[in-house]
C-alpha positions in Angstrom: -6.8 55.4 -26.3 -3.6 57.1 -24.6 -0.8 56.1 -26.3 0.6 56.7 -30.0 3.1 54.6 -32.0 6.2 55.8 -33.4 9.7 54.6 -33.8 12.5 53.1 -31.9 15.2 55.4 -33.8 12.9 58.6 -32.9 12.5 58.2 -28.9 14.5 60.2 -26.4 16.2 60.1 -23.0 13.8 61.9 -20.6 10.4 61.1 -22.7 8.3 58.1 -22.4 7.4 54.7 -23.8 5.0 51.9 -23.0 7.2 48.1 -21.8 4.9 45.5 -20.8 1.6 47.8 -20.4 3.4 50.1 -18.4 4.4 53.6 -18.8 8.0 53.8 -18.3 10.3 56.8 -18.4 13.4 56.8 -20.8 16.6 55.9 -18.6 19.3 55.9 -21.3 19.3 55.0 -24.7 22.4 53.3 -26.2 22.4 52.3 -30.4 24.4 50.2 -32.2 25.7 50.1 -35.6 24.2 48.1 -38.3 26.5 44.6 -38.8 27.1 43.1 -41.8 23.6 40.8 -42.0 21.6 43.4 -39.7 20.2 46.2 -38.5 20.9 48.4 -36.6 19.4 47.8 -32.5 18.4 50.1 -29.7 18.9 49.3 -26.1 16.8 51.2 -23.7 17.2 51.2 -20.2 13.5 52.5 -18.8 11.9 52.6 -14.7 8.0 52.5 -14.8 6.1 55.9 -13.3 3.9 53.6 -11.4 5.1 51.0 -10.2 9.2 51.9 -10.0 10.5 48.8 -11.8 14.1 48.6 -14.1 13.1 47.6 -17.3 15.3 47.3 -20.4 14.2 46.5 -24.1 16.8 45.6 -27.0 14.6 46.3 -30.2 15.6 46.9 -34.1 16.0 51.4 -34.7 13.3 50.8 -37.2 10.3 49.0 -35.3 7.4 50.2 -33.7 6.7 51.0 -29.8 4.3 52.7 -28.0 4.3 56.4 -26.5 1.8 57.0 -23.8 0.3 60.6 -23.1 1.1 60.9 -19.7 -1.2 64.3 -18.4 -0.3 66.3 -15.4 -3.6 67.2 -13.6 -4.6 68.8 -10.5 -7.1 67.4 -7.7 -9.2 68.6 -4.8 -9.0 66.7 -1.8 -12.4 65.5 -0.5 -11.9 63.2 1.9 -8.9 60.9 4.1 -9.9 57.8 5.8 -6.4 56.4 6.7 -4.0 56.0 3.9 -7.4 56.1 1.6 -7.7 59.9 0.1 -10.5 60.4 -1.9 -9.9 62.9 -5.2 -11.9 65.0 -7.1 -10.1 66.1 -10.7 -10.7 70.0 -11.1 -11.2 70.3 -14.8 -13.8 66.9 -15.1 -15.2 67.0 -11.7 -14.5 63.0 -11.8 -14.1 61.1 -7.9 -11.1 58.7 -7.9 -9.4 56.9 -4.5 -6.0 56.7 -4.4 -3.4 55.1 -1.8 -1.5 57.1 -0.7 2.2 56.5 1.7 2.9 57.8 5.3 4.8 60.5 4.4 2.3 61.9 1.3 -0.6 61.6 4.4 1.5 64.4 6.2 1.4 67.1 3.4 -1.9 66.3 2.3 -5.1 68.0 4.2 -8.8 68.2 3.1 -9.5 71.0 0.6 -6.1 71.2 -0.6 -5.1 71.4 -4.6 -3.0 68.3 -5.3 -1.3 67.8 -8.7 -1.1 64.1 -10.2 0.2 62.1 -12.9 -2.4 59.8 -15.1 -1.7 57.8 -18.1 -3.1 54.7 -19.4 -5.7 54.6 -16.7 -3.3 54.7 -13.6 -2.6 57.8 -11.3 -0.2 58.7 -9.1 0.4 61.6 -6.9 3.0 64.0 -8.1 4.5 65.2 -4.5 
């Protein structure tokens, strides 16, 4: 499992939390003060690593959310078949495909050392 739990109150601008299954990076986080029936409430403002999406969650300071482990790793380039490349990790020695854009295609070349972002079972280039 790659994620922990901890506490609304205790995340961080910059850091990262889990909305909807997805890792999401901390935006902005703006707290309110506890009312006269209530508690006090957290409203972050988040944009997923993966997929680029706004996100924002309203949640008590005192309940529980998810932190991923997101891992920086590097990768060996085995193979390019279109926008296809083909990965080997360099720690692990495990084969994974990613898809990669136009523009990563032109700075990538067979042999190379690429670094990536994984977490939760995604990965993502990190160029």
């Amino acid at each position: 499992m790659s994620k922990q739990q901890t506490e609304i109150g205790k995340l961080k601008e910059g850091r990262y939390v889990v909305v909807d299954d997805e890792p999401c990076k901390i935006l902005s986080i703006s707290t309110s003060k506890p009312g006269k029936h209530g508690a006090a409430k957290s409203r972050i403002d988040v944009v997923g690593i993966f997929d680029g999406m706004k996100r924002s969650i309203v949640q008590p300071v005192s309940a529980k959310t998810y932190v991923p482990i997101v891992e920086r790793k590097s990768a060996q380039v085995i193979s390019i078949a279109g926008n296809t490349v083909q990965f080997m990790d360099v720690k692990d020695y495990e084969m994974f495909d990613l898809d990669v854009t136009d523009a990563q295609l032109g700075s990538i070349e067979a042999g190379a050392e690429i670094p990536y972002i994984a977490s939760l079972g995604k990965r993502k280039l990190d160029i």
